[in-house]
C-alpha positions in Angstrom: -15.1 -50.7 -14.8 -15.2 -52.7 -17.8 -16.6 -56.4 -18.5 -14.9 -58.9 -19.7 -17.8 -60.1 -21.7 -18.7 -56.9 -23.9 -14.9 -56.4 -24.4 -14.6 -56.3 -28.5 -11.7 -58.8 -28.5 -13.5 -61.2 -27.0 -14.0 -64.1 -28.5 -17.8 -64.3 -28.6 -18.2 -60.3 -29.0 -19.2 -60.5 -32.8 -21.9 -63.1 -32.4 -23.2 -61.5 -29.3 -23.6 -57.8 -31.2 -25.3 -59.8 -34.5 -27.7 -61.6 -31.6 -28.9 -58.2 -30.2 -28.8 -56.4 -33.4 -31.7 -59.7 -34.7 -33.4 -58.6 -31.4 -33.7 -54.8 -32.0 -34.7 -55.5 -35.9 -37.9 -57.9 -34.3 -38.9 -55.5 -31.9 -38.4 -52.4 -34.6 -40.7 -54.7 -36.9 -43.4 -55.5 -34.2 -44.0 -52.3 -33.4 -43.8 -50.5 -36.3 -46.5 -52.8 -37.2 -48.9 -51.9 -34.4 -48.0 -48.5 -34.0 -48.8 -48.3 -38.4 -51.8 -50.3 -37.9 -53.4 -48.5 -34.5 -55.6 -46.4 -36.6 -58.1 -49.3 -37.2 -58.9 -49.8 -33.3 -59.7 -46.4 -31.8 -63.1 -45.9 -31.1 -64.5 -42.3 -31.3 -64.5 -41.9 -27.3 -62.2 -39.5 -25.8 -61.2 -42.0 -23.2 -59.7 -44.6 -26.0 -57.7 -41.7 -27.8 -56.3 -40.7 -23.9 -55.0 -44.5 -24.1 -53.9 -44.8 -27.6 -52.2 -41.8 -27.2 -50.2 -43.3 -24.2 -49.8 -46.2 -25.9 -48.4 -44.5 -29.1 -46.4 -42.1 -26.9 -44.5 -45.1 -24.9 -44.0 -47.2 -28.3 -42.6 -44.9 -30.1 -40.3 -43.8 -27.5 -38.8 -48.0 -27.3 -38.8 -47.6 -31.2 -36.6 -44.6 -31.3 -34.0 -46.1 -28.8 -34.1 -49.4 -30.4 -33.4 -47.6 -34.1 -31.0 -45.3 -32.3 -29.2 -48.4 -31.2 -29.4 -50.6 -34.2 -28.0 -47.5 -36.6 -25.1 -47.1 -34.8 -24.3 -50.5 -34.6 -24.1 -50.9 -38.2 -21.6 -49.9 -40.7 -21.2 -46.6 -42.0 -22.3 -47.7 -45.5 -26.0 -48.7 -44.4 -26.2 -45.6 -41.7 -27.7 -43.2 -44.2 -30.4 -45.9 -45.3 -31.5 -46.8 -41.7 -31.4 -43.0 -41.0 -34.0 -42.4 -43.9 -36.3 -45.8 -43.2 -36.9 -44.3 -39.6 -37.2 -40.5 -40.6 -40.4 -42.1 -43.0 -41.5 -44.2 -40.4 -41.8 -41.5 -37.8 -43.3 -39.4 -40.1 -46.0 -41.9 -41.0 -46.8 -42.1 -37.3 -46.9 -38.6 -36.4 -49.9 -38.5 -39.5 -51.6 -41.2 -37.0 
């Protein structure tokens, strides 16, 4: 089954990937941001790590998709770039 709306020769199909593609680069921004910055607000109780931890777990896992997405959306030219900005990024938060 196929939609008329996400058909490529539509007419509206270029402005539509360019609006989600502006959607996935804010939500890749936000929460790089707070998963990068997360360090500052744990407390040394076990209970607030058992929470961060969830919290890092379940951000990362919306970051990954939302880079997954947004790489292969792009042109092959800027693949390899994306490709290396999220390889750092996950690296930084695996240090966390």
């Amino acid at each position: 089954m196929t939609y008329p709306c996400f058909q490529e020769d539509h007419p509206g199909h270029d402005k539509m990937v360019d609006m989600q593609s502006k959607g996935i680069a804010s939500r890749i921004k936000k929460c790089a941001y707070e998963l990068l910055s997360i360090g500052s607000d744990l407390m040394d109780d076990a209970y607030s790590w058992d929470l961060k931890g969830r919290d890092i777990r379940l951000k990362s896992m919306f970051l990954y998709c939302d880079l997954s997405q947004l790489i292969s959306n792009v042109p092959k030219d800027q693949k390899k770039a994306l490709t290396e900005v999220g390889n750092k990024l996950f690296s930084s938060i695996e240090e966390l």
